[in-house]
N, CA, C and O atoms as CSV, one atom per row, in Angstrom:
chain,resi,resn,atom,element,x,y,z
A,1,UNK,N,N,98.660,107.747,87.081
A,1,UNK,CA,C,99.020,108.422,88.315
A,1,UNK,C,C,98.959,107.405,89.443
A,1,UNK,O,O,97.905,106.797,89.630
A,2,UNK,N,N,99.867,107.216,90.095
A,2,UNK,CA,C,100.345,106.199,91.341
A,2,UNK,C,C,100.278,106.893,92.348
A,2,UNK,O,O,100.350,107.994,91.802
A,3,UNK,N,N,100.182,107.137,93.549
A,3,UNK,CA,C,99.973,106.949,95.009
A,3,UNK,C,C,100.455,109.022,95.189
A,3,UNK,O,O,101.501,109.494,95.637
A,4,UNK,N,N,99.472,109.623,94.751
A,4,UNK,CA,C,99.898,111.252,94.513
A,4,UNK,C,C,100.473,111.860,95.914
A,4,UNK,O,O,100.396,111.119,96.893
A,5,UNK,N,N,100.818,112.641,96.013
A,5,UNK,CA,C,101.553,112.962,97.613
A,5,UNK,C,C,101.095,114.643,97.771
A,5,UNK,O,O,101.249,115.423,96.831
A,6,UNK,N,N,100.591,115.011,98.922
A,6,UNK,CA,C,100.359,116.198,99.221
A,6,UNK,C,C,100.752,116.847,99.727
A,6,UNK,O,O,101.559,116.322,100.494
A,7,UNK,N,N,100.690,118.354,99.884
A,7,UNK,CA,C,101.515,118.690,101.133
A,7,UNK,C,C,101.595,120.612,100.625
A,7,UNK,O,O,101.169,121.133,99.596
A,8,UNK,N,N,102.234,121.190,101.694
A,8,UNK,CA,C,101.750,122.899,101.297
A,8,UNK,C,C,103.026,124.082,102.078
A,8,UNK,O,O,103.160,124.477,103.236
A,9,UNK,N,N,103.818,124.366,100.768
A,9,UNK,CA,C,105.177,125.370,101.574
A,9,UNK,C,C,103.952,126.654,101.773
A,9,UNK,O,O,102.725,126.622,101.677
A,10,UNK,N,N,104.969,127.817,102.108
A,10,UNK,CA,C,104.668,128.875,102.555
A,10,UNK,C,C,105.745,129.731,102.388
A,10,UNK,O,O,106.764,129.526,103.048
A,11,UNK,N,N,105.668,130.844,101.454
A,11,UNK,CA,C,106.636,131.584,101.023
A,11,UNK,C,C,106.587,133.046,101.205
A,11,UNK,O,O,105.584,133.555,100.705
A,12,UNK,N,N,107.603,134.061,101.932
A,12,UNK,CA,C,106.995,134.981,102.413
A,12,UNK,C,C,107.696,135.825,101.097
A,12,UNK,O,O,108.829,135.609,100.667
A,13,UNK,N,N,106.793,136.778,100.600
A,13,UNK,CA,C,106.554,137.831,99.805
A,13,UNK,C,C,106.665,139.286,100.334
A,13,UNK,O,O,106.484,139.477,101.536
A,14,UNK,N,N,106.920,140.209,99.598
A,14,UNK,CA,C,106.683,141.751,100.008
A,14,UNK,C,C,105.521,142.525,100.603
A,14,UNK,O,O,105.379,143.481,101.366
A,15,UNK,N,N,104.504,141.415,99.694
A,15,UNK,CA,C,103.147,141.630,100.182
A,15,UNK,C,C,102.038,140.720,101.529
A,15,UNK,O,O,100.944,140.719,102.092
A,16,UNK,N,N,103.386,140.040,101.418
A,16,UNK,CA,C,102.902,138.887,102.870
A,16,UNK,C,C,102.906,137.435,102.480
A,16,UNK,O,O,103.374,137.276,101.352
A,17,UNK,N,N,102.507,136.284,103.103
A,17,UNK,CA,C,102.749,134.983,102.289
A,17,UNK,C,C,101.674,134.867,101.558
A,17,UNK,O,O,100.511,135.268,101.615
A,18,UNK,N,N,102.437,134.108,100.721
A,18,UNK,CA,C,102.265,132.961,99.800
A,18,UNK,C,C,101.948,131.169,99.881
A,18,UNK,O,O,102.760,130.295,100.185
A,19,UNK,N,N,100.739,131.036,99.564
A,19,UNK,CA,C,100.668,129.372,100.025
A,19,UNK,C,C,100.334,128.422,98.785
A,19,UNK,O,O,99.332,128.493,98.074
A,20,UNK,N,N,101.348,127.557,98.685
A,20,UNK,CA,C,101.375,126.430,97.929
A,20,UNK,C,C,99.985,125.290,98.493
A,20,UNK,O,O,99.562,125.101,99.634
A,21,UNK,N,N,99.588,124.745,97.295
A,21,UNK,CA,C,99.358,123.498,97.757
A,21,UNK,C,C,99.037,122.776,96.383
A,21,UNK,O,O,98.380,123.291,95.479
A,22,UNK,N,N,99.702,121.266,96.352
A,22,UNK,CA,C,100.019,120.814,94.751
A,22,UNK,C,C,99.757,119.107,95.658
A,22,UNK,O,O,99.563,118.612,96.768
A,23,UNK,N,N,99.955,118.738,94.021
A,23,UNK,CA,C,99.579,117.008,94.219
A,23,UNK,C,C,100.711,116.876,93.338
A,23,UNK,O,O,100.900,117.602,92.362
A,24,UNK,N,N,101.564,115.801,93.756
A,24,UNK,CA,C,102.757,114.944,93.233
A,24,UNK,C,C,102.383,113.794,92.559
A,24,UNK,O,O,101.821,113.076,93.387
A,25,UNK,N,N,102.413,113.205,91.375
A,25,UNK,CA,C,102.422,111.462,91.001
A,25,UNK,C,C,103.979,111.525,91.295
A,25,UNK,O,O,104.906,112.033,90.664
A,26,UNK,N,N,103.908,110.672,92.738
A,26,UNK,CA,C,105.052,109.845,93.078
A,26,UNK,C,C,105.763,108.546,91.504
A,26,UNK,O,O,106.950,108.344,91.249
A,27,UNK,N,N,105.361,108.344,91.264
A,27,UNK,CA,C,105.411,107.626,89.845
A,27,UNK,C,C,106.199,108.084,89.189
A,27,UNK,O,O,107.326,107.702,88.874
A,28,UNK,N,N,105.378,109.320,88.843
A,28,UNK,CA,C,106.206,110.127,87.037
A,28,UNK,C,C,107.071,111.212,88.319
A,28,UNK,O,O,108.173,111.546,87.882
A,29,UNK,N,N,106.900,111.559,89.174
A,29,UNK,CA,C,107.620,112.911,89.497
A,29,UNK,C,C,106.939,114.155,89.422
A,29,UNK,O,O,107.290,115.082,90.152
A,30,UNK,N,N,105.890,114.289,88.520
A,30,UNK,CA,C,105.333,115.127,87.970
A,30,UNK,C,C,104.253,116.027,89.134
A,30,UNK,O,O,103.466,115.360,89.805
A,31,UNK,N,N,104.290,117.323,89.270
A,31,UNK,CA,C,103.206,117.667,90.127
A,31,UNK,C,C,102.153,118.250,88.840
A,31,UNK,O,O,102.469,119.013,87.928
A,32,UNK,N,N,100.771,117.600,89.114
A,32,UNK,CA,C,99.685,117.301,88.458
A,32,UNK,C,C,98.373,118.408,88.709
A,32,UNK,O,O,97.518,118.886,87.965
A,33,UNK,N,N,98.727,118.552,90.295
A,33,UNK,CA,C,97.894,120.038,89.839
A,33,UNK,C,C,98.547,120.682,91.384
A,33,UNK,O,O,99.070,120.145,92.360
A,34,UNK,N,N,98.202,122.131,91.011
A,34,UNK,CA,C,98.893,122.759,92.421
A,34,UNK,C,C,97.778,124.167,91.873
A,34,UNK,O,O,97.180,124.286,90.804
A,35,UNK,N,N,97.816,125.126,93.113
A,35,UNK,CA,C,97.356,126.674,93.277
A,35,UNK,C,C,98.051,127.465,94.346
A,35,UNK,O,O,98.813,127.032,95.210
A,36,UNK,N,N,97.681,128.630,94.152
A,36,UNK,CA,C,98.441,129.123,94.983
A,36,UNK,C,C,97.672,130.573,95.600
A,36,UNK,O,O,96.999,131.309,94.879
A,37,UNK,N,N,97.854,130.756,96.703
A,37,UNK,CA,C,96.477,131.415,97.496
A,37,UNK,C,C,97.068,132.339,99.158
A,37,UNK,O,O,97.897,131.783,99.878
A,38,UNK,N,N,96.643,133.358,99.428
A,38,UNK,CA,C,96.669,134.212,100.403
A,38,UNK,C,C,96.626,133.156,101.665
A,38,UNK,O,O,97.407,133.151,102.616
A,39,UNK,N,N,95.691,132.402,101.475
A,39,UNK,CA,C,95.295,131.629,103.045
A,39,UNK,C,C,95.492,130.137,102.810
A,39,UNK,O,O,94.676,129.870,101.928
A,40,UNK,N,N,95.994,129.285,103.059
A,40,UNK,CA,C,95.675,127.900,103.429
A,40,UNK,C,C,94.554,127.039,104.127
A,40,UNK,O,O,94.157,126.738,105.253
A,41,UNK,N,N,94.271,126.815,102.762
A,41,UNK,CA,C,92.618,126.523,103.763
A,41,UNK,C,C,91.864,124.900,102.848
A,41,UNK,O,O,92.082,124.556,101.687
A,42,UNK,N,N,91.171,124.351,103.665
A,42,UNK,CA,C,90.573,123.365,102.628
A,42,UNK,C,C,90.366,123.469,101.290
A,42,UNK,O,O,90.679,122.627,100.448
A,43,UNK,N,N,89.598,124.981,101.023
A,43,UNK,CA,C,89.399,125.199,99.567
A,43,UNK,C,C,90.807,125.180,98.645
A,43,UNK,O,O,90.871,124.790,97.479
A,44,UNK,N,N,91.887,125.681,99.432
A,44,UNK,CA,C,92.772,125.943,98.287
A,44,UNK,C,C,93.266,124.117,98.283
A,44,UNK,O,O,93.556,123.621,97.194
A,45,UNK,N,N,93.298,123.602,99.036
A,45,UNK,CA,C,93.749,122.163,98.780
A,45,UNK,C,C,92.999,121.323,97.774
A,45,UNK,O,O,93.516,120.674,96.863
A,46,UNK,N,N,91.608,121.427,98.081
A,46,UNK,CA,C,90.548,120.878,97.146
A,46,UNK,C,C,90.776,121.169,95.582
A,46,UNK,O,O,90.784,120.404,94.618
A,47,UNK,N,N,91.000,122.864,95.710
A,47,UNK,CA,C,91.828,123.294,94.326
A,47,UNK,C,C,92.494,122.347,93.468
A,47,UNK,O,O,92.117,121.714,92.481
A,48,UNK,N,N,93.774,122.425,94.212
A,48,UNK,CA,C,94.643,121.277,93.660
A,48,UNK,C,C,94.451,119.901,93.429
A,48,UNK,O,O,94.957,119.223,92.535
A,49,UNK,N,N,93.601,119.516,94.401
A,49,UNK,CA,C,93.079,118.476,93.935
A,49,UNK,C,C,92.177,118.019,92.793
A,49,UNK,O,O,92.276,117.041,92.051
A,50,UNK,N,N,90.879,119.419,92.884
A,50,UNK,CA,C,90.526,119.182,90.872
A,50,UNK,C,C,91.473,119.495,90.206
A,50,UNK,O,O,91.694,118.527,89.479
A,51,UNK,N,N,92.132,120.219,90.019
A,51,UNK,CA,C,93.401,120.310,89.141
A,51,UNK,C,C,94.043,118.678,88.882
A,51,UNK,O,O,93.801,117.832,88.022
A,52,UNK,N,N,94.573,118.693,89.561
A,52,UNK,CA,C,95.283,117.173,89.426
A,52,UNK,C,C,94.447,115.679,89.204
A,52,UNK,O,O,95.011,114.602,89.013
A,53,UNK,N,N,92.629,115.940,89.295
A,53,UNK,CA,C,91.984,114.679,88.678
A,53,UNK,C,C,91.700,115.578,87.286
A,53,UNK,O,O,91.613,114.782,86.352
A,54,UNK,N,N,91.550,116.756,86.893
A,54,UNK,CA,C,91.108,116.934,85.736
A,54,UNK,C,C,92.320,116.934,84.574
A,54,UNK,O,O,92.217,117.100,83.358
A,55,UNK,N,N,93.607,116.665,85.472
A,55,UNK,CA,C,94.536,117.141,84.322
A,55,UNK,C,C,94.862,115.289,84.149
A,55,UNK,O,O,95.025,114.947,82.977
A,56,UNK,N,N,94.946,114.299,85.067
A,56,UNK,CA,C,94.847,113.048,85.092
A,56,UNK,C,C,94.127,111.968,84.815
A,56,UNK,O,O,94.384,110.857,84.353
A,57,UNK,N,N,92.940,112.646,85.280
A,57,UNK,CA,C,91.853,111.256,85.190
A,57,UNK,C,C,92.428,110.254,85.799
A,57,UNK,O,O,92.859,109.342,85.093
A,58,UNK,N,N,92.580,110.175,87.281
A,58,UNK,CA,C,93.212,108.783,87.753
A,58,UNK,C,C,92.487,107.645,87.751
A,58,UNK,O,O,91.364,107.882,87.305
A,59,UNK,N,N,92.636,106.492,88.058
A,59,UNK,CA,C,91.626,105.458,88.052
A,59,UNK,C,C,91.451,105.339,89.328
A,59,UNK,O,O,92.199,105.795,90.193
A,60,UNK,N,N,90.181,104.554,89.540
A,60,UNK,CA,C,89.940,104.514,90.974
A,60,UNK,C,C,90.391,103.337,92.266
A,60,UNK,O,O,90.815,102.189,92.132
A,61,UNK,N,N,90.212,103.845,93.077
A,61,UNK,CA,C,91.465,102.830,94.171
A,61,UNK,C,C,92.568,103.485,94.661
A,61,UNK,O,O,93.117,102.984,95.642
A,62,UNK,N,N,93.104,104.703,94.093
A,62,UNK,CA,C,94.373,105.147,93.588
A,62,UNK,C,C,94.605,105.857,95.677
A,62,UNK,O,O,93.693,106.347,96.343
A,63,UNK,N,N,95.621,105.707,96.005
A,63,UNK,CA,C,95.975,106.259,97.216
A,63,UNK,C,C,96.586,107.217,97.352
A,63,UNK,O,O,97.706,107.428,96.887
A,64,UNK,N,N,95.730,108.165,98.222
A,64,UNK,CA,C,96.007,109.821,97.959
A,64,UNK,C,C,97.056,109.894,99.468
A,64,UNK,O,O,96.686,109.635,100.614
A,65,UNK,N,N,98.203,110.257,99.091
A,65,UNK,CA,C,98.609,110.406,100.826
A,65,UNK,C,C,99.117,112.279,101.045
A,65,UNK,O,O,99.513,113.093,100.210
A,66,UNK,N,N,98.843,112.417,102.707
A,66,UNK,CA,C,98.672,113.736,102.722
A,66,UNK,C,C,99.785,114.372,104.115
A,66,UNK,O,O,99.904,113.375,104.826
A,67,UNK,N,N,100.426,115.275,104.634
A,67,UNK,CA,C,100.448,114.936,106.229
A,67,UNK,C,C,99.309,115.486,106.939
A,67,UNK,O,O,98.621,116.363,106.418
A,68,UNK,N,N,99.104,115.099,107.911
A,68,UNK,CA,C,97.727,115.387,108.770
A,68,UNK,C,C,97.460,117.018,109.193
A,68,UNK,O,O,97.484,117.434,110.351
A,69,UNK,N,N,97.201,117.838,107.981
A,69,UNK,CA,C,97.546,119.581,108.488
A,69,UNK,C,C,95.660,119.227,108.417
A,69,UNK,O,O,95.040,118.223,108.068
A,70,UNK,N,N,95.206,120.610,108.936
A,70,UNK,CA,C,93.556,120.795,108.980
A,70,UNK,C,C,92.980,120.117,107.519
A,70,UNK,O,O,92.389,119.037,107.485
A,71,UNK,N,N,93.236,120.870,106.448
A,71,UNK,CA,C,93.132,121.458,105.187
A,71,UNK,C,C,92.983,119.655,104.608
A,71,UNK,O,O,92.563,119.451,103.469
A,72,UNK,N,N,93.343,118.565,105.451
A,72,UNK,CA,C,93.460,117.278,104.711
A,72,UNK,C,C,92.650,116.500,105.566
A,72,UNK,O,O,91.947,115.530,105.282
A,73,UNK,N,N,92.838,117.046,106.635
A,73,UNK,CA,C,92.008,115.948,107.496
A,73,UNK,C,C,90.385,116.592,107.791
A,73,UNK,O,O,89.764,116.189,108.774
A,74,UNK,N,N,89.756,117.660,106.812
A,74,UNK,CA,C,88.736,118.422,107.012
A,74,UNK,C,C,87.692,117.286,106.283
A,74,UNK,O,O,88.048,116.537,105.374
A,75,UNK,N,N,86.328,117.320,106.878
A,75,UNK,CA,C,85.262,116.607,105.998
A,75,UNK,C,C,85.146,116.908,104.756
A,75,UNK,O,O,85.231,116.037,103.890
A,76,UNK,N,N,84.965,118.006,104.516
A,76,UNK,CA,C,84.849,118.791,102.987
A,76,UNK,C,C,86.182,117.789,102.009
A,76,UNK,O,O,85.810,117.003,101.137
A,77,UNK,N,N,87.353,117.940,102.257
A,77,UNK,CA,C,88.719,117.221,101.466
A,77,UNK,C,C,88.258,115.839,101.499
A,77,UNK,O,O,88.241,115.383,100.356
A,78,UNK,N,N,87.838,114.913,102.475
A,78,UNK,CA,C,87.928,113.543,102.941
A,78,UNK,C,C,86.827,112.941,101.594
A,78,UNK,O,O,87.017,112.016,100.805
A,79,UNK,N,N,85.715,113.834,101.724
A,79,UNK,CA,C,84.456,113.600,101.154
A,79,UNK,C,C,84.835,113.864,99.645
A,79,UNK,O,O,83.957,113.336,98.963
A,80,UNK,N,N,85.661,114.388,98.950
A,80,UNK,CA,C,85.965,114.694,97.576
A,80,UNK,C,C,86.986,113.557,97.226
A,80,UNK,O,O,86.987,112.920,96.173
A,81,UNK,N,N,87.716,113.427,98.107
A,81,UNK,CA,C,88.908,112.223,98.029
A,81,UNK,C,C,87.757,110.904,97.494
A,81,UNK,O,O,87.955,110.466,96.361
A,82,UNK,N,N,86.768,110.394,98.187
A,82,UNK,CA,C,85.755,109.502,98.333
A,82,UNK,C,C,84.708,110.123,97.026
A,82,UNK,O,O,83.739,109.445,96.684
A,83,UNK,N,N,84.853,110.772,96.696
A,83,UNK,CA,C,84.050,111.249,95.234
A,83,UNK,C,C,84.884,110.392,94.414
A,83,UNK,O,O,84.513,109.392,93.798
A,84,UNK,N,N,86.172,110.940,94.477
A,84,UNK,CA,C,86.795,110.889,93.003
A,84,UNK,C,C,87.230,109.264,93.485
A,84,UNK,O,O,87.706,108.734,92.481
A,85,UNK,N,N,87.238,108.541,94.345
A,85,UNK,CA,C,87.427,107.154,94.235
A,85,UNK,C,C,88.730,106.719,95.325
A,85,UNK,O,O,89.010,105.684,95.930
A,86,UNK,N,N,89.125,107.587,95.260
A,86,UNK,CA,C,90.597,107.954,96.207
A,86,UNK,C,C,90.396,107.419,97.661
A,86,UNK,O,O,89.337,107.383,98.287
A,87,UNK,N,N,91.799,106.955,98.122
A,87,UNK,CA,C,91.723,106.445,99.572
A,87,UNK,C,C,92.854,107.025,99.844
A,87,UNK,O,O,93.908,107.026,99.208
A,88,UNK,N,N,92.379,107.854,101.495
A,88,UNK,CA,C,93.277,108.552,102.096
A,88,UNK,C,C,94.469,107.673,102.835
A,88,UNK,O,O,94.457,106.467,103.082
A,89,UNK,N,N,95.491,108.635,103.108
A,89,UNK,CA,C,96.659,107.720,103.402
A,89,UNK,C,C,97.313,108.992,104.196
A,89,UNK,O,O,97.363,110.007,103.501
A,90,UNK,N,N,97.801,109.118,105.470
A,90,UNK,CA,C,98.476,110.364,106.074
A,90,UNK,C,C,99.352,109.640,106.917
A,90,UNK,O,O,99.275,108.465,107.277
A,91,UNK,N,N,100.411,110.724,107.247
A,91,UNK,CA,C,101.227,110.842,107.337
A,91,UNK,C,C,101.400,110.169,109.151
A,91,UNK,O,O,100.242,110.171,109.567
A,92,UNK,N,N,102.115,109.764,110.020
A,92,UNK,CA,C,102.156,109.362,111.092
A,92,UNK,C,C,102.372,111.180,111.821
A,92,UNK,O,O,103.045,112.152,111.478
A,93,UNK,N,N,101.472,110.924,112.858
A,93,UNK,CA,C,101.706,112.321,113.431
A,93,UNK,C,C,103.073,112.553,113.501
A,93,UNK,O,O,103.707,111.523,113.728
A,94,UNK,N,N,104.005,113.959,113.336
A,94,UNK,CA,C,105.233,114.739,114.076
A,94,UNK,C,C,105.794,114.289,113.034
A,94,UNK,O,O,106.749,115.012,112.751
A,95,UNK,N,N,105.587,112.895,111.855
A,95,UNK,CA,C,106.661,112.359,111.228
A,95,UNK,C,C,106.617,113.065,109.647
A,95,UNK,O,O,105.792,112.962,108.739
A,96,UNK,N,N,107.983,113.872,109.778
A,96,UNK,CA,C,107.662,114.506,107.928
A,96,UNK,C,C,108.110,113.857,106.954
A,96,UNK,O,O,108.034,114.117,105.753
A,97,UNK,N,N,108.641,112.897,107.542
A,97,UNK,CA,C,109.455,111.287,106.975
A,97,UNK,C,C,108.670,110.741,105.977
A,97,UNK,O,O,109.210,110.408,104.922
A,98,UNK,N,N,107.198,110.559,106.179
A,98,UNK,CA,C,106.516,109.831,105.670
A,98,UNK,C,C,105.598,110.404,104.147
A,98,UNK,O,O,104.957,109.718,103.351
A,99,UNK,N,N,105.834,111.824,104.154
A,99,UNK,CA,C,105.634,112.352,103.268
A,99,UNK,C,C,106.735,112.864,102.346
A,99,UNK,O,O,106.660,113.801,101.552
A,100,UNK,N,N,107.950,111.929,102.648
A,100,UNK,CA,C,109.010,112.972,101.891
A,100,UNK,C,C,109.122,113.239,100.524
A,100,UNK,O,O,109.452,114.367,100.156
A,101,UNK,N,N,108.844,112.178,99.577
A,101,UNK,CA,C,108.839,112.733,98.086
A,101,UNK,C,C,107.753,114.286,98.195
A,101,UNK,O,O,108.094,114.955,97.220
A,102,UNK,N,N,107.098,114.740,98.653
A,102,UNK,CA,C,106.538,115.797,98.515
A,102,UNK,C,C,107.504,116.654,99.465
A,102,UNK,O,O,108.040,117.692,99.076
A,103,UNK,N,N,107.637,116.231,100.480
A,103,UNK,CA,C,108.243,117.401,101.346
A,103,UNK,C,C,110.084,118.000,100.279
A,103,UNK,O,O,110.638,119.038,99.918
A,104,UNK,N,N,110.287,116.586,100.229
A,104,UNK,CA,C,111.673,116.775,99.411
A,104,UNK,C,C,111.494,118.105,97.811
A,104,UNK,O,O,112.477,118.658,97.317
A,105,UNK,N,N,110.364,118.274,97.427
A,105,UNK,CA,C,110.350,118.511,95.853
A,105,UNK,C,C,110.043,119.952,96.300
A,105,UNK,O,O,110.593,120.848,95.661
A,106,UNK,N,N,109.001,120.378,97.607
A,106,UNK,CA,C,108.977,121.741,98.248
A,106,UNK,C,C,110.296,122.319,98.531
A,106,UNK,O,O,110.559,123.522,98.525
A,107,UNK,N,N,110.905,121.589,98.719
A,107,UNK,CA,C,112.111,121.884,99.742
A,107,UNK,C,C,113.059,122.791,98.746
A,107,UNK,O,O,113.126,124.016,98.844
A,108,UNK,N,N,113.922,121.866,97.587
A,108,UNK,CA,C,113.929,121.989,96.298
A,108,UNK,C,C,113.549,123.125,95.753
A,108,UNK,O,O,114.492,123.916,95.770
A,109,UNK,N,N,112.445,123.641,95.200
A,109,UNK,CA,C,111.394,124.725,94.906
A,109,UNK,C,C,112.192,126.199,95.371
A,109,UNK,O,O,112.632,127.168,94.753
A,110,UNK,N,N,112.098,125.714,97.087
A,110,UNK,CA,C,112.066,127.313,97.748
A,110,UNK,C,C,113.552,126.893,97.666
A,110,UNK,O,O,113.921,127.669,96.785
A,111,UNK,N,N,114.356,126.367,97.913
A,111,UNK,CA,C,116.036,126.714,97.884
A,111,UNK,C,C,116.684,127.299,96.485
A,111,UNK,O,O,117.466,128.207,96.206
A,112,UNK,N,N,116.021,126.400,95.827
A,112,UNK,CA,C,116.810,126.823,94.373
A,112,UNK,C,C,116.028,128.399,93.223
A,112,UNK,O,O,116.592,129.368,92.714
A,113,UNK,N,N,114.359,127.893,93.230
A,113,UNK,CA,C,113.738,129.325,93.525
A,113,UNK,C,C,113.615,130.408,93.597
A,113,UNK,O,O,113.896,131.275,92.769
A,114,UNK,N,N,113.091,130.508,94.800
A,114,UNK,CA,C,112.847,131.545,95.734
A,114,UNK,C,C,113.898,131.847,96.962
A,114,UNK,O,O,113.739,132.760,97.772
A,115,UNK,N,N,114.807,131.086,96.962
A,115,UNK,CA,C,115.165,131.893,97.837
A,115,UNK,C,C,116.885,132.386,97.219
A,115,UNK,O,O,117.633,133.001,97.980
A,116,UNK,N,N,117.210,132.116,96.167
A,116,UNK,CA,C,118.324,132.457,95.106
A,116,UNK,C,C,118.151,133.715,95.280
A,116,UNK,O,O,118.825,134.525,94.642
């Protein structure tokens, strides 16, 4: 797993939204772990994030990049990133540029999807 990419759509339902949040290996393409949850919140990000070291086992060093929403830039996320060996990497404020292999694969998702 190479340089994983983060990031979190929002899909509205009958019953109200829906919130993504998944880890990408920019590398393989592959999203490695994701959940999906009523609220967007640190926990559900952290989620995905054991998901995606338990389904990987990355090695350590490995650069986690995120865009700067609460849920990434919270102590609780920063401090697990720094568990598992991981160095944070975010996004330039306003810029969704910098996250695009993730933003691009959301995008994707809900067009072809959910919103068919």
């Amino acid at each position: 797993m190479q340089f994983p990419r983060s990031t979190h759509p929002y899909i509205s339902t009958g019953e109200g939204w829906l919130y993504l949040a998944g880890i990408k290996d920019v590398y393989t393409c592959e999203i490695v772990g994701y959940v999906m949850g009523e609220r967007m919140t640190q926990a559900l990000t952290a989620k995905a994030l054991w998901k995606a070291v338990s389904n990987k086992r990355p090695p350590p060093g490995l650069i986690h990049h995120s865009d700067r929403g609460s849920q990434y830039c919270a102590l609780g996320y920063r401090e697990l990133l720094e568990q598992f060996g991981m160095q944070a990497s975010m996004s330039r404020k306003g810029n969704c540029y910098d996250n695009a292999p993730m933003e691009s694969f959301w995008g994707s998702l809900k067009n072809e999807l959910i919103l068919v």
